[in-house]
N, C-alpha and C positions, 0 to 999 in steps of 0.2 A: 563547827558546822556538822549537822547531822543528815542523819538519811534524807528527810525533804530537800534538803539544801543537793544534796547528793543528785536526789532525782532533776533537779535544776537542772544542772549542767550535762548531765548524762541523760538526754530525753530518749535515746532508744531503748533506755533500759527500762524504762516505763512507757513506753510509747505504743499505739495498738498495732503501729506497722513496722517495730522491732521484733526481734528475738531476744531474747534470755537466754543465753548459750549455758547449760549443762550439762552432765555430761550426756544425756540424751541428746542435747545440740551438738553435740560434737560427732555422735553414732550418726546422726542425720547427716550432717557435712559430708563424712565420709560415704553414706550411703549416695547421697546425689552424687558425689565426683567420681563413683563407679558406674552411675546410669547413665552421667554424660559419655560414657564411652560408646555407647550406642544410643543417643536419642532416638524416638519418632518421628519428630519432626522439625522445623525450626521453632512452631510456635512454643512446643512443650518445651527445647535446649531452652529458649530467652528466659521460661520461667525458671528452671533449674538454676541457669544461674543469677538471674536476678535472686532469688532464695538464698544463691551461696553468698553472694553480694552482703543482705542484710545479716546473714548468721556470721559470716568471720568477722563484721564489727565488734562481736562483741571476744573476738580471738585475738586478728592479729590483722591491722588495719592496713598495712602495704597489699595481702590475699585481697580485701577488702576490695582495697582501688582497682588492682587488677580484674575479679570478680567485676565490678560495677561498669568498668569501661567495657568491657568483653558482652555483658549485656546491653549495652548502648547500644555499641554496632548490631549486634543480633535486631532488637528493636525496630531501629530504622529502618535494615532490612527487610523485616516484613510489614512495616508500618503498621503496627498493630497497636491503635491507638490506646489502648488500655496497658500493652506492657511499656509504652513509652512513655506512661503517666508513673507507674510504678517504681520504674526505673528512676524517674525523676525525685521521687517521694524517699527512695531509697538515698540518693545522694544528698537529699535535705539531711538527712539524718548522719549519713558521712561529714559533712560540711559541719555538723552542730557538732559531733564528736571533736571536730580540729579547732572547735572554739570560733570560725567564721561564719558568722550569722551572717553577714548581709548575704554570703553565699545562698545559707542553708534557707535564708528568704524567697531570693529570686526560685529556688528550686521550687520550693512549696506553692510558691504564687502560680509558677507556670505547671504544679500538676494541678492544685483547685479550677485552674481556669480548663485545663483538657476532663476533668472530672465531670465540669459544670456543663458540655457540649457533648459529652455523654449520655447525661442525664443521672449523674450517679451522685444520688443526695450526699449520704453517708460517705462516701468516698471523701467527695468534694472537703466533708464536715471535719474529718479526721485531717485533710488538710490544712485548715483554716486552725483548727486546733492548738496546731503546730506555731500557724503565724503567729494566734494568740500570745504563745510561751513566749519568742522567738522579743516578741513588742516588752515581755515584763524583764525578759532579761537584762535588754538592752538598756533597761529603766525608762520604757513608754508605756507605764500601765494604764495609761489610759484609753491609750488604741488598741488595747488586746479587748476592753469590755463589749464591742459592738459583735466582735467574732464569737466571744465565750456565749454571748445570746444568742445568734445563731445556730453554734452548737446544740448547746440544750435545745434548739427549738426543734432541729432537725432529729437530734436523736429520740429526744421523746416522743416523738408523732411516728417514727417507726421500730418504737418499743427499742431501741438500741441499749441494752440495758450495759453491755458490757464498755460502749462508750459514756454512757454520764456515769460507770463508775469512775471509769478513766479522768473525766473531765469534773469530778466533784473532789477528785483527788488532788489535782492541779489547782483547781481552784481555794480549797484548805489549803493550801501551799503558801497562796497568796498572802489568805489573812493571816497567817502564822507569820509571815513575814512583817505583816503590819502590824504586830501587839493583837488583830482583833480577835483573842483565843477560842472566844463563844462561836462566835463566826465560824471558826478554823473545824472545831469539833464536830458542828452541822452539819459541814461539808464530809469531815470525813466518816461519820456516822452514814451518809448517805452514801459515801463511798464503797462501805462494806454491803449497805443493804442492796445496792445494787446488785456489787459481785455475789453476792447470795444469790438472785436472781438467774444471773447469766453463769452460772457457776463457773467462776473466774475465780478460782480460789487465792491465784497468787494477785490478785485487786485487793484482796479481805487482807492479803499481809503489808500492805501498802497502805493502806485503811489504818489497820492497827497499830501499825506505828506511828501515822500522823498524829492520832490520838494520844499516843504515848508521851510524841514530843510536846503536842499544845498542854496538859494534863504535867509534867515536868514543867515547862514555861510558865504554869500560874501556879507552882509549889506545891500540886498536890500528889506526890511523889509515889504516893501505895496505888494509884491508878495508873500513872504512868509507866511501873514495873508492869502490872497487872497485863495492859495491852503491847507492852513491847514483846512479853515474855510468849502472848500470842502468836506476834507474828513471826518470833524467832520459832516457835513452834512447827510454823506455818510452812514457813521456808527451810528445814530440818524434812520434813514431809514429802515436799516437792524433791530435795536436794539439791534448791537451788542455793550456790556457795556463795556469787556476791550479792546474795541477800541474807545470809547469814552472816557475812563478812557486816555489814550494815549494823546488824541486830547485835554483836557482839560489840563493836564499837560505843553505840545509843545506851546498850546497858551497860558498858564500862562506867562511860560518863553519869549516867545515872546514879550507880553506886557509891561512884567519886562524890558528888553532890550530898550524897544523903549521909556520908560518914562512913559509908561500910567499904574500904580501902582496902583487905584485901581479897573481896569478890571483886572488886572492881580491877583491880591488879588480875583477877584470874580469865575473864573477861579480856582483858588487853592483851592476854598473851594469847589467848583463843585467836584471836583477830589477826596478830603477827606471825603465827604459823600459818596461817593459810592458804595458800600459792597464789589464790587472787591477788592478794595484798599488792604484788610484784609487778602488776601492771596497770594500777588504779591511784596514779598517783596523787588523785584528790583526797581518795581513802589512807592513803599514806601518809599526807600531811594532817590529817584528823588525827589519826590514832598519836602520834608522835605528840602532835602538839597537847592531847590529854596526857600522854605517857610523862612528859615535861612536868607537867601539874601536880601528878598523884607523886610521882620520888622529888620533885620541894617541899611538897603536904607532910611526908615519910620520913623528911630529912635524908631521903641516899642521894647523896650528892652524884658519886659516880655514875650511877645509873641512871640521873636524871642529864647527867651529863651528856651520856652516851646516846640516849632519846633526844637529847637536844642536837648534837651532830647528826644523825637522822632526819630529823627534821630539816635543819639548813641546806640537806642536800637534796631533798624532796621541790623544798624551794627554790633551790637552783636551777633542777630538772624544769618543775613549773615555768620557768622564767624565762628560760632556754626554749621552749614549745611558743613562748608568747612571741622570742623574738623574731623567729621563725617565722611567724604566721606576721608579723609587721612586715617583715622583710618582700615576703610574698606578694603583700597587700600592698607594698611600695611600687613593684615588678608589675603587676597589676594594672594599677595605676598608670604607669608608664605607656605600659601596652595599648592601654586606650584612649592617652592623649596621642597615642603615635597613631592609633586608626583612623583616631580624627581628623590629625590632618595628614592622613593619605585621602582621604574623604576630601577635603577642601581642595586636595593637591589635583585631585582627578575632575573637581568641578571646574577648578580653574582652566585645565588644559580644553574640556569641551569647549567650556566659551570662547578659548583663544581658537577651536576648530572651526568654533561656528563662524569668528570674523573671517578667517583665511578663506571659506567658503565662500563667505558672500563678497568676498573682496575677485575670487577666483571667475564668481557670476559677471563680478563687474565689467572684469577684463576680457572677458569671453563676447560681451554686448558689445564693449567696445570695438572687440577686435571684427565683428561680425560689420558693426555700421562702416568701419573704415577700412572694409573691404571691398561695400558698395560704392562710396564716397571716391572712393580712391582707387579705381581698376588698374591704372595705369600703373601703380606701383607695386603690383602684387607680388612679382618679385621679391622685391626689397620686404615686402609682407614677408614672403614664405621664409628669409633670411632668415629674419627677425623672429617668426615663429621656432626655427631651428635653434638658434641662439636662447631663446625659453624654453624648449624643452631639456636643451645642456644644463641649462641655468636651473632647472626644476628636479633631474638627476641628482646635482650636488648639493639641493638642499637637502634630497631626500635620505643622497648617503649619509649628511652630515646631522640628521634625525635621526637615522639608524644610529649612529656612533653613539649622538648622547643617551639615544634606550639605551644600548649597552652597558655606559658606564652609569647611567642610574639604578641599573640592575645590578653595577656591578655594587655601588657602593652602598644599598638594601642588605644584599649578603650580610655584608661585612657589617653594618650596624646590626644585622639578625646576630648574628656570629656575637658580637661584642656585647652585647643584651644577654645574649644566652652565654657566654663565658663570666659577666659580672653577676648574673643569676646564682651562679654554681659556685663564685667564689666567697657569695653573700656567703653561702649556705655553710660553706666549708667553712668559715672564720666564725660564723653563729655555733658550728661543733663544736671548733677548738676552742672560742670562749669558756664553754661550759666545763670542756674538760680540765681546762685550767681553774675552773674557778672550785674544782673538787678539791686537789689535793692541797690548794694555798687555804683552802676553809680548813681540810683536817689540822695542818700546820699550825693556821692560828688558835683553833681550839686547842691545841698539843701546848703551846705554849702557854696558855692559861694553867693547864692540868699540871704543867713542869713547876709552877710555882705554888700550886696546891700542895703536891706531894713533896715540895724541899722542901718547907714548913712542918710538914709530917716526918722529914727524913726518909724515907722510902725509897733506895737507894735502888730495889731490884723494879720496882712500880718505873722509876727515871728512865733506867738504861732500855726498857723498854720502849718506853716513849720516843727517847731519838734512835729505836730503829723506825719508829716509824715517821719520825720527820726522815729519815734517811733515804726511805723507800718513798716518800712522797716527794722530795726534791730531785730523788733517780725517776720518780715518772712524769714529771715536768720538764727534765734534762731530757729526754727521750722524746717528749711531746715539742719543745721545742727544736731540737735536731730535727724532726721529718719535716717539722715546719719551713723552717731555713728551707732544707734541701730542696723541697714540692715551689717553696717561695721563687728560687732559683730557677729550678725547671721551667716552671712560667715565663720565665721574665728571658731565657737562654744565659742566665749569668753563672750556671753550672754546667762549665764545659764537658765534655765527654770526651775521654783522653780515655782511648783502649792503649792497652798493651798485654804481653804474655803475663798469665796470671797461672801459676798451679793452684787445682782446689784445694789439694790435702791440707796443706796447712795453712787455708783458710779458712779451714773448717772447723780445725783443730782449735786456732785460735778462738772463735764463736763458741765452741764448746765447751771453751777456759772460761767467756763468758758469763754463761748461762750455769756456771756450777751453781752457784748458791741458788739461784730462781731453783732450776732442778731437785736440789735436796729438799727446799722448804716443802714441793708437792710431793716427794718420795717418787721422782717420774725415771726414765730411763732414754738416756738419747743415744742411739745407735747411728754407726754415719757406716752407709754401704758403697765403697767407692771402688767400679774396677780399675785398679791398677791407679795411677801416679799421673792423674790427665792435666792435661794445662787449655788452657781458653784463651782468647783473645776479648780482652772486657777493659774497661773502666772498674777498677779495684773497689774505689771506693763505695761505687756504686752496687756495683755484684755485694757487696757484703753488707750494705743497707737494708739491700734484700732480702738477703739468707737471715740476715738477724730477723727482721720484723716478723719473716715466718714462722720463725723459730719461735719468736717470743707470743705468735699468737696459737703455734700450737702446745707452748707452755699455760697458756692462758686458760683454752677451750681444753684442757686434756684430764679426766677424772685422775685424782691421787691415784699413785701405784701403777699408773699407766704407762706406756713405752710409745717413744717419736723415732721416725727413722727420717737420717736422712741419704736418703739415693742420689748415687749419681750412677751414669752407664752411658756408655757411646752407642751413639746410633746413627748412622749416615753422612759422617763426618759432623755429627756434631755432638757437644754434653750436655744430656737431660740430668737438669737437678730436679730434684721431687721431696716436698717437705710430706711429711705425714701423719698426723696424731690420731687419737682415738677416742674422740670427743665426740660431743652429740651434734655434729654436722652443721653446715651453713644453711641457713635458709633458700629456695630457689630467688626470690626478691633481691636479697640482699648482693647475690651472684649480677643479678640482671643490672642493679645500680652499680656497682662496679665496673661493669662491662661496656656498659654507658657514660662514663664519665659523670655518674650525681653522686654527693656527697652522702656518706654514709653514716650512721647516727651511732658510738661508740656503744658495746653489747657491753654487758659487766661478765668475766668466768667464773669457771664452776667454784671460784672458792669467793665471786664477787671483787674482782680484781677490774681495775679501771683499765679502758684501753686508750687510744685518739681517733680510732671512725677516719683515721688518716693514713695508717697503714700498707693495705694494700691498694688504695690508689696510688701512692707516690711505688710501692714495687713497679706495678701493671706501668706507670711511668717511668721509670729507669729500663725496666726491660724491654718498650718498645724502642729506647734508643738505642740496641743493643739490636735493630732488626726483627725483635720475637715479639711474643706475648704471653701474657701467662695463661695455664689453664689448670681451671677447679673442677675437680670432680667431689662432690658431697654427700651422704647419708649419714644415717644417723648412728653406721659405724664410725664415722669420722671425717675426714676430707682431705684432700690429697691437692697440694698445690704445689706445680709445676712449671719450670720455662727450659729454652733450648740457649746456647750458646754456643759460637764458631768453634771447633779446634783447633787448636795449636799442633800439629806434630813434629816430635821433636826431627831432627837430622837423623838421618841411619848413618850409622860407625862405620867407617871404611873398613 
């Protein structure tokens, strides 16, 4: 798959109401998040950060969410029909990022239609646009064509010259996708001449690469360098990097194609160096799966080997985002057969108000005529009325009750919804993470019979360190498992007793030698004095370890961990320490929350489990505490309290 295919599934990166975050995008981000400090107004805050909204999609998509929800509420608040459309248009495009289109639909539909009572042509147009893509992805191209004419009609009746580059760009997209290349090149031909117009420079390099791919797709190979090397030009210019990243890729392949193997090798390495690479996992699985191709063609086996492990695990990642988004889409679902019938549940109860009502009229008439009927007995009347008012008390408490416990049993099915939500999520992590290190294993095993063949005795001993180190981070991955499985369920009891730290610590530090040496790190343990706690052993050292091991993880080579302990008000603060390039505030926030965290790779690309410190943050509230993180991008400092123990004083 190449760049068109690319701009497919990543619409805001070509889209007119994205950003292209470089590093000017990034001077910008920060520049709004220092004007948010003092806005003018609310109007001008909602737009700042709606802005910041669409600019961290293209960074870091947790900022994103928060950014985008943060502008919701600001919107509402002032009802300002125009930022509530934006906002909207904004999340079409979050939504298309996570690969949920019906979402990214409804958003788009419900900003075209506040567009369309605006009066705002182009606005509306740019929405529908959206639908357009949204129908080919899905595979309904047929219901994008009535929208794609609209478009054009709209933009060209108000010279929009930078939308039908846009939309002549999308549209080549199509017929490239259909074999129709002639077609494909029209469009993008047209594409550039637009952006010529609107001078939209970075359209002209989207232009010229579609041309490059249709132009490659019908063998004519001296034109499809010709216009690739354009827009690699293009984007070199700007310095925009994942559009260089793109262009590096296209002409890899290219070169591979035409014989010339090692430009096209130089080309691929261009592409793998470049930090984009690291968070564009579509782009990841391109490159790899070309890289596989050229060392089969080269005959380097190991190299193709290694690009093929790459690959697999790209795939995994991939896989692992889709199951998530099922998972989601299951929850979803859920949610709104459950609305329905609280819908049905609240009609039903009217009509049963309305009979009690007309049953209550009845008795009312009645009681009225045989009041007149019957003078003599009105006594025996007023009894009778006493005895229903009693009678009307106890049904009324016995109403109250069952509200109660209907409300009470909502909770509890809210509660259990949102507890099997969170436990989808966590089991969708640890999938993944397991299915890293059994992938390296099985490829290990392949290479073990490659190189006995070969005899390669020092090639071997290597390889099962690292089945060794892959079978220790599945040991480790299913240990918190068990443990967090237990906690759950209460089948991990919590059995305090006196515990000294020191040589608990001691011990965890015998641990972690070999982790330690391989990064050249330094663990220091600062303990006053010889203190003792009251804990659950096994648990307290669960803890210390995981911390330990993540700030072995996060900690640049040559770096020092400390670990503190100090009394303070009768109680002991442990405190892990490293000096690593900090935690994200997000990632803090899900923690703290109870959502499942997505495992980070370390500074040397070391695997975690995203299991970690929730199962800590859970052992030490059963300890009465909790932890707490302090982060920057000196490092992070994580912390909990536990009881004292003091020893007896010596007679």
């Amino acid at each position: 798959m190449k760049k068109i295919n690319i701009l497919f599934l990543l619409l805001i990166a070509a889209s007119l109401l994205s950003s292209r975050v470089s590093a000017q995008g990034k001077s910008l981000v920060d520049s709004l998040k220092f004007m948010l400090k003092n806005p003018p107004n609310d109007s001008v805050e909602t737009r700042w950060v709606n802005s910041l909204f669409g600019l961290y999609m293209s960074i870091d998509m947790d900022s994103a969410l928060y950014f985008g929800e943060r502008a919701k509420e600001l919107a509402e608040k002032t009802q300002d029909s125009v930022l509530i459309a934006s906002n909207t248009l904004n999340f079409g495009g979050y939504y298309w990022y996570q690969s949920d289109f019906t979402k990214a639909m409804e958003c788009y539909v419900r900003a075209a239609a506040i567009f369309d009572k605006l009066g705002s042509e182009t606005d509306k147009a740019d929405a529908q646009l959206n639908i357009a893509l949204i129908y080919l992805v899905m595979g309904e191209g047929s219901k994008s064509k009535p929208f794609f004419h609209k478009v054009f009609e709209v933009y060209k009746k108000n010279e929009y010259w930078n939308g039908l580059s846009t939309a002549y760009q999308y549209l080549g997209a199509i017929y490239e996708e259909e074999a129709n290349y002639d077609s494909a090149i029209y469009c993008f031909e047209n594409c550039i001449d637009y952006a010529g117009r609107s001078k939209m420079i970075a359209n002209q390099a989207w232009g010229y690469s579609g041309l490059g791919e249709a132009y490659q797709k019908k063998g004519q190979f001296d034109k499809a360098r010709k216009y690739q090397l354009e827009s690699l030009k293009i984007e070199e210019q700007l310095g925009n990097t994942p559009g260089m990243l793109q262009s590096y890729i296209a002409l890899g392949s290219l070169e591979e194609q035409m014989g010339n193997l090692t430009q096209a090798e130089n080309y691929f390495k261009k592409a793998e160096a470049m930090p984009e690479l690291q968070s564009d996992l579509i782009s990841q699985r391109n490159l790899y799966q070309e890289m596989v191709k050229l060392y089969e063609t080269t005959g380097e086996i190991t190299k193709a080997y290694h690009s093929y492990q790459k690959h697999v695990a790209v795939l995994d990642s991939i896989k692992n985002s889709e199951d998530l988004a099922k998972i989601n889409e299951l929850n979803e679902k859920y949610e709104s057969e459950k609305k329905a019938n609280e819908i049905l549940s609240l009609q039903k109860d009217r009509e049963l108000d309305q009979l009690t009502l007309e049953k209550e009229r009845s008795q009312k008439t009645i009681f009225i005529i045989s009041s007149v009927v019957f003078l003599l007995l009105s006594s025996g009347l007023v009894f009778g009325y006493i005895q229903l008012r009693k009678s009307k008390n106890q049904i009324d408490k016995r109403n109250e009750m069952i509200t109660k416990i209907n409300k009470a049993l909502n909770r509890s099915q809210d509660e259990l919804i949102a507890s099997n939500k969170t436990k989808d999520k966590f089991f969708a992590l640890i999938a993944h993470d397991l299915r890293g290190p059994i992938t390296s294993m099985q490829g290990i095993g392949r290479m073990l019979a490659f190189y006995k063949k070969k005899g390669d005795e020092a090639r071997i001993n290597e390889l099962i360190k690292q089945v060794d180190q892959s079978a220790s981070s599945v040991n480790l991955l299913l240990d918190n498992l068990l443990k967090w499985a237990l906690s759950q369920t209460d089948g991990l009891n919590y059995q305090p007793e006196k515990v000294q730290l020191m040589p608990l610590l001691d011990e965890i530090q015998i641990i972690f030698d070999e982790a330690l040496k391989a990064k050249h790190l330094e663990l220091q343990i600062i303990n006053e004095g010889n203190l003792s706690v009251l804990a659950d052993h096994n648990m307290i050292s669960t803890v210390i370890r995981n911390l330990v091991s993540n700030a072995i993880k996060f900690s640049l080579p040559g770096g020092s961990i400390f670990i503190n302990v100090e009394e303070k008000e009768g109680t002991a603060i442990i405190a892990v320490v490293d000096s690593g390039h900090g935690m994200p505030q997000e990632t803090i926030h899900k923690i703290f929350n109870d959502q499942p965290v997505a495992s980070t790779q370390g500074t040397l690309k070391e695997k975690g489990t995203g299991l970690g410190l929730v199962l800590c943050r859970e052992f030490v509230k059963k300890h009465d505490g909790d932890l707490e993180i302090d982060s920057s991008d000196k490092g992070t400092t994580v912390s909990f309290q536990l009881a004292l123990v003091h020893e007896p004083e010596s007679v």
